[in-house]
C-alpha positions, 0 to 999 in steps of 0.5 A, a space after each residue: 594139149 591136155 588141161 594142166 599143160 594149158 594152165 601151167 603155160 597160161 594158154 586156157 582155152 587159148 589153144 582151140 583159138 590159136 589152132 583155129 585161126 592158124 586154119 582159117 590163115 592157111 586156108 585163105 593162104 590156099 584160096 589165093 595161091 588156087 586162084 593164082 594157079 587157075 590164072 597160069 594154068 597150060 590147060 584146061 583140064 589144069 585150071 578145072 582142076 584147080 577151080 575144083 580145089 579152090 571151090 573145095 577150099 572156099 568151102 572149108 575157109 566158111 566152115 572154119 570161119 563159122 566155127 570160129 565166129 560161133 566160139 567168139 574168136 573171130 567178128 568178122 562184121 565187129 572190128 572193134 570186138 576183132 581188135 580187142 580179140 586180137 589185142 588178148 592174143 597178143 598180150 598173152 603171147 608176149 606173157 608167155 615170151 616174158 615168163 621163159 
């Protein structure tokens, strides 16, 4: 989204936030469905095929957990900063809701 559409609907910066927090939502979405499927594997080479893609999908959960904790949209090890992080998003997805 280029910079005026993010200033006409009051997003800012908030676009890289939401998108990344999105990703880290949907990878630790695939971690647990991946460590689901290893459990009800048939076969061996089943689960050693999962257990390559839940290591491949751990490994992307930190890199985008890192990224994120880099930018300051995630304090993994801080929930009072968390909650005041998440009370921001909040607040501005209910300015957006109120001004359509």
């Amino acid at each position: 989204m280029n910079k005026i559409l993010r200033n006409m609907t009051g997003m800012g910066g908030m676009t890289d936030q939401v998108i990344a927090t999105d990703f880290l939502n949907t990878a630790k979405s695939g971690v647990r469905n991946l460590s689901m499927a290893i459990t009800e594997s048939a076969t061996p080479e089943l689960r050693t095929a999962f257990r390559q893609q839940l290591n491949s999908a751990i490994e992307t959960h930190g890199k985008i957990s890192q990224y994120m904790i880099s930018k300051g949209y995630y304090h993994p090890h801080r929930l009072d900063e968390q909650l005041q992080v998440d009370i921001n998003m909040s607040e501005t997805a209910m300015n957006l809701t109120q001004q359509q």
